[in-house]
C-alpha positions in Angstrom: 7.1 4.6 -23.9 7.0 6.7 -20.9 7.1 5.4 -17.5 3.4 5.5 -15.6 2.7 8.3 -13.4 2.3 7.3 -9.2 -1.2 7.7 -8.8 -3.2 8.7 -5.4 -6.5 9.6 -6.4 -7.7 8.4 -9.8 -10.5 7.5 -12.2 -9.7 4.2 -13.2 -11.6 4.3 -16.5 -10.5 6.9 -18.6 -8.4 6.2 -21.3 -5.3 7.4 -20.3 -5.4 5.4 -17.8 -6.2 2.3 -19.6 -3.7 3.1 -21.7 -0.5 2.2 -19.2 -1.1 -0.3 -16.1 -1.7 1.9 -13.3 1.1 2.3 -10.4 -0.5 3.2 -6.6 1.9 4.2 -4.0 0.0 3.2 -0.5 1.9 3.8 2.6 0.8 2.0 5.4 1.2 2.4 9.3 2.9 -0.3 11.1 -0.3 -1.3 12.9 -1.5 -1.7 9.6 1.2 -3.6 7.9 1.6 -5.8 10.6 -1.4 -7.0 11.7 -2.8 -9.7 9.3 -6.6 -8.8 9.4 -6.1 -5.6 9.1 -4.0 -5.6 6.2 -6.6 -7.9 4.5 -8.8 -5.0 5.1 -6.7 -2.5 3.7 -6.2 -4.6 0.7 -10.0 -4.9 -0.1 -10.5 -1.1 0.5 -7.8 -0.4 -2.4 -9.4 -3.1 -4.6 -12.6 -1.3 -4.4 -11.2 1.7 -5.1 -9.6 0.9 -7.9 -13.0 -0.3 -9.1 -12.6 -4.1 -8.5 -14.4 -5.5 -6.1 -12.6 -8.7 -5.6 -9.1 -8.2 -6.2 -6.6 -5.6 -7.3 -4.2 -7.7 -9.9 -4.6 -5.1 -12.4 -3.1 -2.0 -11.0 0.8 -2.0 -9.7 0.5 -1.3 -6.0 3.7 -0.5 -4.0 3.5 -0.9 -0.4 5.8 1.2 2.1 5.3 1.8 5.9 4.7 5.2 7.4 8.2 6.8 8.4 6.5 9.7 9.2 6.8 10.6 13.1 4.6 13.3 14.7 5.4 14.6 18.7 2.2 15.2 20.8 2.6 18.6 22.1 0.6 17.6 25.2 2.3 14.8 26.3 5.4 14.9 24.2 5.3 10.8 23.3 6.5 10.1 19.6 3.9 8.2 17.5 3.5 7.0 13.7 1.8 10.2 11.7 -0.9 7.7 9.8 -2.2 6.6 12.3 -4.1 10.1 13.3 -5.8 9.8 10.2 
């Protein structure tokens, strides 16, 4: 059986899908991932959007925090790239 793809964007009730347990990669900014309330946030938003409205048991999410660094040209301070966006 092949391994599941990593998902992004997907429509949670075709029949591919159905067919594996779906795997999300969700990166996070550190404001984000630390920060209780937020997180609880975050974690409803991906429920929903995986078309569950209370919970998000059925789909394999893994949860990484943003490495990504971006310079402000302006004032050259260093900040997380997420959380621009």
């Amino acid at each position: 059986m092949p391994a599941p793809a990593i998902l992004t964007a997907v429509d949670f009730t075709s029949s591919a899908v159905a067919t594996y347990p779906p795997t999300v990669r969700i990166t996070l900014p550190v404001s984000v991932a630390y920060d209780l309330e937020k997180f609880q946030a975050a974690l409803g938003n991906i429920a929903r959007r995986t078309g569950h409205l209370q919970c998000a048991s059925g789909v394999d999410c893994t949860f990484l925090t943003s490495k990504d660094w971006v310079v402000d040209p302006e004032t050259l301070e260093v900040g997380d790239a997420t959380a621009a966006r």
